[in-house]
N, C-alpha and C positions, 0 to 999 in steps of 0.2 A: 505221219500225220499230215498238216500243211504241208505238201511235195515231202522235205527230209526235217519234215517235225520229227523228234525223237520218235524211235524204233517201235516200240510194238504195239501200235496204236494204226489198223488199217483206214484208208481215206474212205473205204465203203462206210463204215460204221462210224464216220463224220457225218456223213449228206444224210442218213436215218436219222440222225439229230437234229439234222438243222444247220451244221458246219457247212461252209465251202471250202475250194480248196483256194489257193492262194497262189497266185503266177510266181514266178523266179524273178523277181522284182524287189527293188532296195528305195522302192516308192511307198509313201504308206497307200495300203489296197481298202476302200471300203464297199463291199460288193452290196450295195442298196436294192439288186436284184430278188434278193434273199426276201423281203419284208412283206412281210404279209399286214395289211390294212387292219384297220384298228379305232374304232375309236374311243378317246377318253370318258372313263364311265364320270357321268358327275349329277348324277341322280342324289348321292348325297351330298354334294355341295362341293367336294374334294376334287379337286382334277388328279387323276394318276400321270406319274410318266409315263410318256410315249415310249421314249427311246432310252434308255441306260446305258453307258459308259463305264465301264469295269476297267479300272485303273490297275494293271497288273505291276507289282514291285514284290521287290525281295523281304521287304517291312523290315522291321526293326522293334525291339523292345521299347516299350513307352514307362515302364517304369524299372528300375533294377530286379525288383521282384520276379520279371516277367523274362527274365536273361537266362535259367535253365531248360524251360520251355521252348524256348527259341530256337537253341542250342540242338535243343531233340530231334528239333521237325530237322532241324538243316541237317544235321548228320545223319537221319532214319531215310533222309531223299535220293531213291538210289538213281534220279538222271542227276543229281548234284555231285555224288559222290558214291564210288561202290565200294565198298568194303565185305569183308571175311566174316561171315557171322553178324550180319549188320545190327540184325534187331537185338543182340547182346552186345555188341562193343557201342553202339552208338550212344544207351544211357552212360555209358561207362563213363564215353569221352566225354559227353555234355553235363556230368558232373564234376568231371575234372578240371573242365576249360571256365567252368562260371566262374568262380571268386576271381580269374584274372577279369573274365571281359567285364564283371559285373564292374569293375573298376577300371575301367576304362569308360564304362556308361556314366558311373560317377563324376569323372572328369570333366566330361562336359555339357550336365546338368542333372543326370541320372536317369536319363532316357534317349533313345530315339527320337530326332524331331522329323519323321519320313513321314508319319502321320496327318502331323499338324501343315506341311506343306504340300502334300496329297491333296488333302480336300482343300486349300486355301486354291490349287492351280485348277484341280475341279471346278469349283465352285467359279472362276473368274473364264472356264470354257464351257460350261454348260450356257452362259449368259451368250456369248457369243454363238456358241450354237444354234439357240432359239431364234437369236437375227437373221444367222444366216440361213437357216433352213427350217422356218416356221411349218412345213411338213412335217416334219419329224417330230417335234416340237409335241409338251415341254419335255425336256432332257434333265438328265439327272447322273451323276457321276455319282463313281460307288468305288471306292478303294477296296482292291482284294490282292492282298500278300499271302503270300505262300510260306512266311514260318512265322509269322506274328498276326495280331489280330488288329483287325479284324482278319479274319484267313480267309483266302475266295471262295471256297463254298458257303461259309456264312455270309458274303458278298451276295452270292448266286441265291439264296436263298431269300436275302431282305428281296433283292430285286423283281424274285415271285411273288411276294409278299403285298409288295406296292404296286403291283399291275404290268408291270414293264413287260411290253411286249415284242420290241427289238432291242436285243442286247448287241450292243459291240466292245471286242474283247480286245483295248489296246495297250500294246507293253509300255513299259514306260521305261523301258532299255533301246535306245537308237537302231544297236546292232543287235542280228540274229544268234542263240546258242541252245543248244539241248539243253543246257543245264540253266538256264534264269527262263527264259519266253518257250522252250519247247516244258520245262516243267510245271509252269503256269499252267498251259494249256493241256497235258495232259492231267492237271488236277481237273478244269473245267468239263473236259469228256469224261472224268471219271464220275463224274456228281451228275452229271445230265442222262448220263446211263442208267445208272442207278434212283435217280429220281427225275425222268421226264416231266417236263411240262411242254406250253405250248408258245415258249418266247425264239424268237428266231437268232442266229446268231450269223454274225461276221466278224472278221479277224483282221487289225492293224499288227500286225508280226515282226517288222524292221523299218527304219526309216531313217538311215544313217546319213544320204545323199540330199533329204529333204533339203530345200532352197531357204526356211527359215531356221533349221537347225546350223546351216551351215552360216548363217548370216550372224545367228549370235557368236557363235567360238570366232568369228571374223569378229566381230566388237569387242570380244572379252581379250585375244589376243594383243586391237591394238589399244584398248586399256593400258594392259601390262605393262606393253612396251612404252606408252608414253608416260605411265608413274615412273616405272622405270630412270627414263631416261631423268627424269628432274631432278 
């Protein structure tokens, strides 16, 4: 896929969608080249978003109810994990393994809070975005996890829905793997194939080197170390 995105997904059958490929690069890449012009319908009074921001995460269940389900997607994932007979051992396991994890979900509060702090970090860079790049503009973030809901093709889908017409697909994993950012992204090519539209896409893929990523673990370490110390 992007150069050595996970295996069977060729770069030709990217650029037919809309994908680019992505340099060898531990920068985050946003290729603006890609976008095709647009503007906001507001004939009825709505402004659409311009550009959409698909917040790619692994999710998490939001209530215990939701901890079987979860379960399914993540073990039936075979860049997550391969397994012998998948599509039979996988419900097997994911009904075996609930009553623990559903209690551990209970623990500390009885759900997932990956949700609620998705869109609260959305919500506070989409603002920012619109300052910084009133071209693009207005922007709008979209959480799409890959084994909880909201899931990224019902992401990919509100985001047809609302008019978006440059989507950018970024992980919200620093570092690069086949299995969390290359299985995201081959969910995204699998729903684009199978239901084309006409939104263009770019890809933030890894950003482990980034200068304000590395600034906060620099504050959080010397946190520590001066609680620490007292």
């Amino acid at each position: 896929m992007f150069h050595h995105v996970c295996r069977h997904v060729p770069f030709r059958s990217l650029v037919s969608v809309g994908f680019c490929r992505v340099p060898r690069s531990t920068s985050p890449v946003v290729l603006s080249n890609v976008w095709r012009r647009n503007t906001c319908d507001q004939r009825s009074g709505d402004v659409k978003p311009k550009t959409g921001v698909l917040l790619l995460n692994l999710g998490g269940p939001e209530k215990v109810e939701d901890v079987h389900d979860f379960l399914l997607r993540l073990f039936s994932d075979r860049d997550l994990i391969q397994l012998p007979a998948q599509r039979i051992l996988a419900p097997r396991i994911a009904k075996r393994r609930t009553p623990k994890i559903a209690e551990k979900y209970e623990e500390i509060g009885g759900g997932s809070p990956l949700r609620k702090w998705t869109d609260r970090q959305g919500e506070l860079m989409v603002k920012l975005l619109d300052d910084m790049s009133p071209e693009t503009a207005p922007h709008k973030h979209y959480a799409g996890f890959r084994y909880a809901k909201p899931l990224t093709e019902e992401a990919i889908e509100q985001m047809e829905k609302d008019g978006v017409s440059r989507a950018v697909a970024f992980t919200q994993y620093p570092q690069y793997s086949c299995s969390t950012t290359g299985s995201s992204v081959n969910a995204i090519f699998r729903h684009v194939t199978k239901h084309p539209s006409s939104m263009r896409w770019s890809l933030i893929d890894r950003w482990p080197t980034h200068p304000g990523l590395i600034k906060v673990c620099l504050q959080f370490l010397d946190y520590i170390h001066t609680t620490t110390m007292l």
